[in-house]
C-alpha positions as CSV (number, residue, x, y, z in Angstrom):
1,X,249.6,133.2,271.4
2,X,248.8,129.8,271.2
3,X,248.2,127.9,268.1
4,X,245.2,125.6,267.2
5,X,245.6,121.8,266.6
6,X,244.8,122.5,263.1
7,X,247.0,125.1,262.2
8,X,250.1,123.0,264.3
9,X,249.5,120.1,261.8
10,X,250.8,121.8,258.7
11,X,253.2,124.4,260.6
12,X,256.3,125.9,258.5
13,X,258.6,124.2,261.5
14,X,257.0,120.8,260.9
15,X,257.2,121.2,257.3
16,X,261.2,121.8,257.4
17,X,261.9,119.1,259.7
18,X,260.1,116.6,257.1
19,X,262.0,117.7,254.4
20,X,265.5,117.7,256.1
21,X,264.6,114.0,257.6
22,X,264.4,113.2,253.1
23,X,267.3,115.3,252.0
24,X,270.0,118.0,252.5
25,X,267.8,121.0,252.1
26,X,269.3,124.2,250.2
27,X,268.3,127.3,251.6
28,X,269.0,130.6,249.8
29,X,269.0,134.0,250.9
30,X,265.6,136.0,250.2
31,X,265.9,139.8,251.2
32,X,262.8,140.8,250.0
33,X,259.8,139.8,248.5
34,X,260.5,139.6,244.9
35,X,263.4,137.5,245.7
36,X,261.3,135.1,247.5
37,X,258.7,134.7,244.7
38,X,261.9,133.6,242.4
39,X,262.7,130.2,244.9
40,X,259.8,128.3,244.1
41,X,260.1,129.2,240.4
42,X,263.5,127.7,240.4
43,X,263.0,124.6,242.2
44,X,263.9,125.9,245.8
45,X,261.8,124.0,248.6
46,X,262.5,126.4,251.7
47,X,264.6,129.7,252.4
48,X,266.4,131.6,254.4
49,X,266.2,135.2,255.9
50,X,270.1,136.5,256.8
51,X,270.4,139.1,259.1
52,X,273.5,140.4,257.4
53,X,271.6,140.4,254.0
54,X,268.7,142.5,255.7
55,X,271.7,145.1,257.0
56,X,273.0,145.6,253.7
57,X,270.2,145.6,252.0
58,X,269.0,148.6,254.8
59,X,272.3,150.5,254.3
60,X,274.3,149.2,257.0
61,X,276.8,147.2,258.3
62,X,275.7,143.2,260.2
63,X,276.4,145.3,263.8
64,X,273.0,144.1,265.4
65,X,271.6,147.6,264.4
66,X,268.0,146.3,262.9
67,X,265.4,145.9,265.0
68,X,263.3,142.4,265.7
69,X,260.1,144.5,264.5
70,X,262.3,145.4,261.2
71,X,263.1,141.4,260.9
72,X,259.8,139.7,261.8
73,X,258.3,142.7,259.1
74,X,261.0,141.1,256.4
75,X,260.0,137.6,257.4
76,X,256.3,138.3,257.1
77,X,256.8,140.0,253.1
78,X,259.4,136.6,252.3
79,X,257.4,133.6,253.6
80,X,254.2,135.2,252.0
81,X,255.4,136.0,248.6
82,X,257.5,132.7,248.6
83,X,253.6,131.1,248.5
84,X,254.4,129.6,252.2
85,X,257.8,128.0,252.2
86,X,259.6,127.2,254.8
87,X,262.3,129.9,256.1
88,X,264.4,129.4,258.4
89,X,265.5,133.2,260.0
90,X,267.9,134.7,261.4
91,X,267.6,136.4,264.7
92,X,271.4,137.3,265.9
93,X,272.3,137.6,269.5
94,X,268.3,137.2,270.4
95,X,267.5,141.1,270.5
96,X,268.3,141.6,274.2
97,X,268.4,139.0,277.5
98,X,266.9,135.7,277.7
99,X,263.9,137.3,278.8
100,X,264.0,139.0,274.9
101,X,264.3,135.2,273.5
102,X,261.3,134.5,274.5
103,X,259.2,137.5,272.6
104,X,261.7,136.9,269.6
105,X,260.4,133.3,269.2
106,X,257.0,134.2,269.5
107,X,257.0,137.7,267.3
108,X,258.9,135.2,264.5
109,X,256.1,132.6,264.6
110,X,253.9,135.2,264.3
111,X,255.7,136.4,261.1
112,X,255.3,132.9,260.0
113,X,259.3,131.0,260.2
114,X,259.8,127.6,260.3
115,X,262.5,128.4,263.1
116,X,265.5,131.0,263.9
117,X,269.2,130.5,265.2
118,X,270.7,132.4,267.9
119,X,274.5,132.8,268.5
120,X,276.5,133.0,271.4
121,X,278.3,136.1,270.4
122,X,278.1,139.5,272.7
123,X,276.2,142.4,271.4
124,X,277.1,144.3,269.4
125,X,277.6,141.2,267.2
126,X,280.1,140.6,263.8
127,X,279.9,138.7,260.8
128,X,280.8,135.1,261.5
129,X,283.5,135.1,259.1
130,X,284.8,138.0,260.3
131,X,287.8,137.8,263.2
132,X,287.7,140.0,266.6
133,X,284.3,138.3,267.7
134,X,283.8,138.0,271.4
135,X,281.7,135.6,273.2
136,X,279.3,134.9,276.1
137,X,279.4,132.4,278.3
138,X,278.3,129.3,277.7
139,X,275.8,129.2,280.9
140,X,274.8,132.2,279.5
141,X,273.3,130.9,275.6
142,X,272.3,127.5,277.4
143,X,270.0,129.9,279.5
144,X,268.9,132.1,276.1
145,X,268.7,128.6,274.3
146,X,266.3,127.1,277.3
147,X,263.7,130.4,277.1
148,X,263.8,129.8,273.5
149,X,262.8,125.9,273.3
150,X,259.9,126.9,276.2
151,X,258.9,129.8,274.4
152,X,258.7,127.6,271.3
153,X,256.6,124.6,272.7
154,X,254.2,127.1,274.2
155,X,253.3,128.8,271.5
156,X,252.1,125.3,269.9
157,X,249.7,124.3,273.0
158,X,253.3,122.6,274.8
159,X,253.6,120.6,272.0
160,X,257.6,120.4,270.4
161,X,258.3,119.0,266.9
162,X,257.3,122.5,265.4
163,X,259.2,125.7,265.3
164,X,262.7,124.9,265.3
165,X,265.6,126.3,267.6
166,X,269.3,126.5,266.1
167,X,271.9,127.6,268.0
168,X,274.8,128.8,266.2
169,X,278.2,128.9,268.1
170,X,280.8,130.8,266.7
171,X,283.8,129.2,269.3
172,X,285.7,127.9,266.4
173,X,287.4,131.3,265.5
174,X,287.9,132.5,268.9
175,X,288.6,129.0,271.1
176,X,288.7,126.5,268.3
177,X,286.4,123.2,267.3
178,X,287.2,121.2,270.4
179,X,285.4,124.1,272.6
180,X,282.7,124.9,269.2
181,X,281.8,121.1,270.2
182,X,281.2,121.1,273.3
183,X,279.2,124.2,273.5
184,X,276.9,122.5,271.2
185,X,276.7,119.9,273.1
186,X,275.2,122.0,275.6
187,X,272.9,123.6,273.5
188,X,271.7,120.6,272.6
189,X,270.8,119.8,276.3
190,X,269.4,123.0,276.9
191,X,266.8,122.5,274.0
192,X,268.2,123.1,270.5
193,X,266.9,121.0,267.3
194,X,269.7,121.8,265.1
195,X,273.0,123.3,265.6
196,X,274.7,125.6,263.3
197,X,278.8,125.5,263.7
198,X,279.8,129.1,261.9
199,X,283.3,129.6,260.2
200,X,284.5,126.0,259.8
201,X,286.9,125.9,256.5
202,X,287.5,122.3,255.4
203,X,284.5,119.7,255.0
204,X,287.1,117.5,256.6
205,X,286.2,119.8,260.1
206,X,282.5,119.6,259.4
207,X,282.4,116.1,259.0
208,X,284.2,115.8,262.5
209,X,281.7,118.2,263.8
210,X,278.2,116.3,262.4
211,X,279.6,112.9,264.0
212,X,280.1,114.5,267.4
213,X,276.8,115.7,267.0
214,X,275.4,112.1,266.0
215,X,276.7,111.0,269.4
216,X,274.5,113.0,271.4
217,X,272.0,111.1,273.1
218,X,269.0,110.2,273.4
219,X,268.5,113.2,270.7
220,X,267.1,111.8,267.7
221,X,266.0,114.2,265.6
222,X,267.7,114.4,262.6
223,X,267.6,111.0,260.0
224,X,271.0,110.3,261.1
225,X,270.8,110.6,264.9
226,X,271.3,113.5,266.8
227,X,270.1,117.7,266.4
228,X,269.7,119.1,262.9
229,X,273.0,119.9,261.4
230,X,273.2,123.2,259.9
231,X,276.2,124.3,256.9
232,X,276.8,128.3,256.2
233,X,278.1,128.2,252.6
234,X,278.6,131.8,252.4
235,X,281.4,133.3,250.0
236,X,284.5,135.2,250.1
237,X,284.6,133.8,254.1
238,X,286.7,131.9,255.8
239,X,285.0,128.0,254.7
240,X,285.9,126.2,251.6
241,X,283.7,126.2,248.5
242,X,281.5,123.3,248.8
243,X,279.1,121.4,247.6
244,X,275.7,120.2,248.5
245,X,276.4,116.6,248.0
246,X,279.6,116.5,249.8
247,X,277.6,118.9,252.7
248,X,274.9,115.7,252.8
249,X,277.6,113.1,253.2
250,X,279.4,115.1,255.8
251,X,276.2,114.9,257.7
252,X,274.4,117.8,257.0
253,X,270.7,118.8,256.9
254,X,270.6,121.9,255.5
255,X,272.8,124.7,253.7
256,X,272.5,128.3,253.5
257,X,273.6,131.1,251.0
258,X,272.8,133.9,253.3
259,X,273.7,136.9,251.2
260,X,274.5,135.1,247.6
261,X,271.4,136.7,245.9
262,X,271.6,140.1,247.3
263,X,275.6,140.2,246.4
264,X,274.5,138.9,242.4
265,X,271.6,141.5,242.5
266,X,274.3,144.5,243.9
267,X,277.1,143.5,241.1
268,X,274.2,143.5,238.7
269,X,273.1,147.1,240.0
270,X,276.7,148.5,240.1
271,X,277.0,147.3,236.9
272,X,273.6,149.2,235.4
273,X,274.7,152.4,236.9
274,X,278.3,152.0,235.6
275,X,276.6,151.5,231.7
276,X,274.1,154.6,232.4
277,X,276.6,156.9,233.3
278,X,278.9,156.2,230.5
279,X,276.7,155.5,227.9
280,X,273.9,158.4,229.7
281,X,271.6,155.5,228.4
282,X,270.9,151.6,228.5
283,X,269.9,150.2,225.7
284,X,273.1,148.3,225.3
285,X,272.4,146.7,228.6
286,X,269.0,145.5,228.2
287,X,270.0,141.9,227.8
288,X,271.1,141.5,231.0
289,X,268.0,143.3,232.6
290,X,264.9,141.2,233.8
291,X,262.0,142.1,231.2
292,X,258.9,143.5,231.7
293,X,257.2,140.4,231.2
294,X,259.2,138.3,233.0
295,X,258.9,141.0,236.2
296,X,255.2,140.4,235.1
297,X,255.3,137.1,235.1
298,X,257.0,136.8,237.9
299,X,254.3,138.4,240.1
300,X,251.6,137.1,238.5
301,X,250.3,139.8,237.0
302,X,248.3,140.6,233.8
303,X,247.8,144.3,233.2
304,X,243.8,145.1,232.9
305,X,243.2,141.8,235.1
306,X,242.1,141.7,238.9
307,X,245.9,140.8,240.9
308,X,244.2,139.3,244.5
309,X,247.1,139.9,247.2
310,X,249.6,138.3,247.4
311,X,248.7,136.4,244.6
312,X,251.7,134.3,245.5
């Protein structure tokens, strides 16, 4: 698969890395399609597909158990009813070998990301917040990173600047920051645009982090010198609440909430159940439900009118 001069102009890839070169870019989690359609509504210029979100919301734990046809499906049904954003994905451990990679980058452009991260965990893969993670070697992800740049620029006619490679190296928990540095360092050789450091606590660590980045030359791709930066502000984990401004002046280009709508929307459904069983009804509760209209509204559709998919 190669794509046309045309279509590269305006790709998702391209479109992220514009807006992170103007601004710290919030990405939240979108684990399905009604989800998605809420980002735009609420301001939101891109988004983010978590693997761990996809899990739970499946029934299971983030183990690496979902297949890349079940993620590049999820990515397809997000970026469409999201009316095109920009989603950066998540893709684990790469589904399988370097050789793998190379079909994951091109089945995810196919779904229509901006770009995915891989980490340099072993399969089967933990939570990054979680401890007891193992990792490969570093020759190892520069060799899954490497496949995943090629496969990247080939799929846009050899051209880079378009679908964007993260790697994500979770060394801090298992080797600490000095070693979580230099791996991304090498990633950064090997072909990565942005580099996401998982499980740093204080903003005081990911400032350190973004200025080693900044250092790396002759990469320039980020406003401020250097690969993308990437932030995880997951909660209940191991990094400090933080904010989006403070994340920007730490050198940051982009923050995540991978799983902070699908946890609201599961206390809100525990909740429901909770009221229905007690109360074996729910009219007390319908204040905190979404209403028809605004479900209606919210997928643009008008009962007794033509609703053109996606209509998004």
């Amino acid at each position: 698969m190669c794509l046309t001069p045309t279509s590269a102009l305006n790709s998702a890839g391209r479109r992220l890395r514009t807006l992170m070169r103007s601004q710290c870019v919030q990405l939240p989690g979108a684990f399905n399609g009604l989800v998605a359609r809420m980002l735009p509504v609420h301001g939101f210029l891109g988004g983010y597909v978590s693997g761990g979100a996809l899990s739970a919301a499946s029934g299971v734990p983030d183990i690496g158990l979902l297949t890349l046809d079940q993620f590049t499906a999820k990515i397809k049904e997000v970026v469409t009813f999201s009316g095109g954003l920009p989603f950066l994905c998540d893709a684990d451990t790469g589904f399988g070998s370097e050789e793998m990679v190379s079909k994951t980058v091109r089945e995810y452009i196919a779904a229509g990301a901006a770009g995915l991260h891989i980490e340099d965990q072993e399969f089967p893969k933990r939570c990054g917040h979680l401890d007891g993670k193992t990792l490969v070697t570093t020759e190892e992800m520069v060799a899954k990173v490497h496949r995943a740049r090629a496969a990247a620029d080939a799929a846009y006619n050899g051209e880079s600047g378009h679908f964007i490679i993260c790697a994500r190296t979770d060394a801090y928990s298992t080797h600490g920051i000095e070693e979580a540095i230099d791996r991304a360092k090498k990633y950064v050789e090997a072909g990565a645009d942005m580099i996401f450091p998982e499980g740093l606590k204080t903003i005081e660590e990911f400032k350190m982090f973004a200025e080693h980045m900044q250092k790396i030359g002759p990469v320039n791709l980020s406003s401020r010198g250097g690969p993308f930066m990437l932030a995880n502000m997951t909660e209940f984990g191991k990094t400090d609440p933080i904010k989006l401004d403070d994340f920007a002046a730490a050198g940051y280009d982009c923050v995540i909430y991978p799983v902070s709508t699908l946890r609201c929307a599961m206390k809100a459904a525990d909740d429901c159940l909770s009221h229905l069983k007690a109360e074996q009804g729910l009219k007390s509760h319908e204040e905190n439900m979404q209403s028809r209209k605004e479900l209606y509204d919210l997928l643009r559709y008008k009962p007794g009118t033509e609703w053109v998919y996606p209509n998004a």
